[in-house]
Structure formats: C-alpha cells, structure tokens
N, C-alpha and C positions, 0 to 999 in steps of 0.2 A: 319514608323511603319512596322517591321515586321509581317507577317500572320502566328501563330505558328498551323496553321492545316495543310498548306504544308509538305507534307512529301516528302523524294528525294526517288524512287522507288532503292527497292536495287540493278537492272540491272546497273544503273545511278552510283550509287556508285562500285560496282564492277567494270563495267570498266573505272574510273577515276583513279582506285586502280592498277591497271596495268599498265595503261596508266602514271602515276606517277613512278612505279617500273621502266617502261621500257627508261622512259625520263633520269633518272639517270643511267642507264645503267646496270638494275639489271635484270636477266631473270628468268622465275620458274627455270630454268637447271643450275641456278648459286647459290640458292638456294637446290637444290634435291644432285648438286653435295656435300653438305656437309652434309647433312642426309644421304646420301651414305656413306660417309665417316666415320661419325659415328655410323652408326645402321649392317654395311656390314657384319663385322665377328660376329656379333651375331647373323644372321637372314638368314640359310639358305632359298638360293631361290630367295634372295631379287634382284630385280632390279633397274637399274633407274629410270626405266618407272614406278615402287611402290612408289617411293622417288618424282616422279614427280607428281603423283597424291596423293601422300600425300600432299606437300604442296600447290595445288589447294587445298584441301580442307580446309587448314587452313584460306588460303586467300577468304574463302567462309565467312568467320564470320566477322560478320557486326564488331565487337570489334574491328578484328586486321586492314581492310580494313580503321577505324576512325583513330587508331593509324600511321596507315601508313602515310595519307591524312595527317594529325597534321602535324608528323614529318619532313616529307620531302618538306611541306609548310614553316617550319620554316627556317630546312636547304634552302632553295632558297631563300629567304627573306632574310633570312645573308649572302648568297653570294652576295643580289644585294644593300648590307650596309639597308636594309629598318627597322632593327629592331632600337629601340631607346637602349643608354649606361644605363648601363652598360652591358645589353644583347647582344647585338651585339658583344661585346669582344670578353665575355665570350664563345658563342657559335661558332666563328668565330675559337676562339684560341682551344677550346674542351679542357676546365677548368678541371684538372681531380677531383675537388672535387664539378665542375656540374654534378647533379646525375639527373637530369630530363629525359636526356633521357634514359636514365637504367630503370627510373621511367617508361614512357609511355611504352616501351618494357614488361615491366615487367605485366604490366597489363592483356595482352592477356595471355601470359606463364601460368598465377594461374588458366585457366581455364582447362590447358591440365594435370595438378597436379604435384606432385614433382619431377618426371622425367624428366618432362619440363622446371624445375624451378633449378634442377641441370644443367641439360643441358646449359641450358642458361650460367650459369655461367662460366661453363666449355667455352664455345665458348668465353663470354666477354674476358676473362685470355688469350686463344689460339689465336684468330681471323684466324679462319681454311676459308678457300677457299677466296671467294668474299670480307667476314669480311674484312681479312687484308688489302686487296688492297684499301676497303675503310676506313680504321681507320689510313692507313699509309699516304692518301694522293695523292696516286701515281695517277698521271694525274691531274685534275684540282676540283675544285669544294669545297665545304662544307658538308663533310658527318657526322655531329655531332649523328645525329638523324638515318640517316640510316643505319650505320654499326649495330647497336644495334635491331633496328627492322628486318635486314634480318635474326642475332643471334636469335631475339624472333619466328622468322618464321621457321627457321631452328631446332629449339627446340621442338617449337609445332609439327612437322612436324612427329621429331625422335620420340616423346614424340606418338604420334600417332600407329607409326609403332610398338612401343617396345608392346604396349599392346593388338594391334592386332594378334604380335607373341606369346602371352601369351594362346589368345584364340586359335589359330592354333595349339599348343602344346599341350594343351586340345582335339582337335578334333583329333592328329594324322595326322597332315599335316605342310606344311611348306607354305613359299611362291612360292615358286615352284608348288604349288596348285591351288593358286588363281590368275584369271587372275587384273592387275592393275588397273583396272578400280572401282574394287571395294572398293579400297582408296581410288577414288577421290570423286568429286561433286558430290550430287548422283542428276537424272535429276528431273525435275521439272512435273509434274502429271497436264497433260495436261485436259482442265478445258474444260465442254462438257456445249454448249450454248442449 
C-alpha cells in the first residue's frame, strides 16, 4: 500500500531531471545550442549564456522535469527489452504513427503558448542540433522519448526568449541590456526561523 501524503521535495525531482538528461548524454549547452540557433537573428544581444539560462528555467517546472522522468524511463526500459509487445516494438523501432511521444512533449510546450507550440514542430520536421543525433540513432541507445522532449525544451526555451524580447522592445533595450541570469531560475527566498 502506497502512502499518498508523501510527497517527493521538488530539489529531489530537479535533480533526478538532470541526472537522467545527463545519463543519456544531453547537456543544458546541447539544449541552449539550438534556442541559439533559433531565436539568434532575431534577438539582438542574445547569448548563450541567455539561451542557457533559459532553458534552466524551463527545466525548473515540475510539468517538464515529470515529462522528462516518464520519458526517458520508458526509453531505458526498451532498451533493456523490459516493456511487454507490442510496446516494446513499437517504441524500440520509433513507429512513426507512435504519437505518444510528441504526445508527452507536447504537454509542457502548451504552457509556453503558440510560439512554443510552432516551434516544436518546426524542430520535430528539422531535428536541429542534439535532436538529430538523437532521432537518427547515431551511437547507441533508444531515444524514442527523448529526441522530442529535448525539441519540447528547446521550444519552451525559444518560446521564452521571444517574449522577453518583446518586452525589452518595449523598454527600449535589447539583450545586450540584460545580464543572463535574469532568464534563468530565479533563487529561492531564504526562509528566516
């Protein structure tokens, strides 16, 4: 019998969420490299180091951190044959009319709004940076689930920046104004006993 008052503290899930990215061999810089890539020539000023604390903060939200944990649980699972048939095929062979994982990506994307939700798709069609490497295969492994969740990170990310430049255009500034941090996580408000 499970105890449904436990709760997992979100430190606990944060870095299980990285710790999973990082075991499949995905970094935030492998990540920011393709919100670079896409948000560059529209956003004077922009850096990496913007791109990289953007998608820290997307990987801040409990949503994408569940989606990620799912995902990349399932992909290892079919690598190690544990899923029962017809799933294990299917996920093993990356069925192209299995939408589930488009599905669970897609989840996070609706909260960053249709910028996000273009973007995304834009990347599923392109597989820009890390995508491809993992949708093509190259080197070893099962990446059913994660080529499409780093797409969803990488979306959120953009989807992020684009609106920030919207308000900085407003202000009369660029990113060349703002230092990067103010992308990212913002800290946690230290609790007085």
């Amino acid at each position: 019998m499970h105890n449904k008052n436990i709760r997992v503290h979100s430190d606990q899930v944060m870095a299980a969420t990285y710790a999973a990215l990082e075991r499949r061999g995905v970094k935030v810089a492998d990540i920011a490299d393709i919100v670079y890539k896409m948000q560059n020539s529209y956003n004077e000023g922009l850096t990496m180091e913007h791109c990289i604390k953007s998608v820290e903060r997307v990987l801040n939200k409990r949503e994408v951190q569940h989606a990620v944990l799912v995902g990349i649980e399932l992909d290892e699972l079919a690598e190690k044959k544990l899923l029962s048939e017809p799933l294990q095929s299917i996920i093993e062979a990356d069925e192209g009319l299995f939408g589930v994982d488009e599905t669970i990506a897609l989840g996070s994307v609706f909260t960053y709004g249709s910028i996000a939700v273009t973007t995304f798709g834009h990347l599923d069609k392109q597989k820009i940076g890390i995508i491809e490497k993992l949708d093509t295969k190259a080197g070893h492994g099962i990446h059913t689930f994660l080529d499409d969740l780093v797409g969803s990170i990488a979306a959120c990310a953009a989807s992020r920046i684009a609106h920030r430049m919207r308000d900085l255009e407003e202000e009369g500034e660029t990113f060349a104004d703002i230092p990067p941090i103010v992308l990212g996580p913002q800290p946690k408000p230290k609790t007085e006993i």
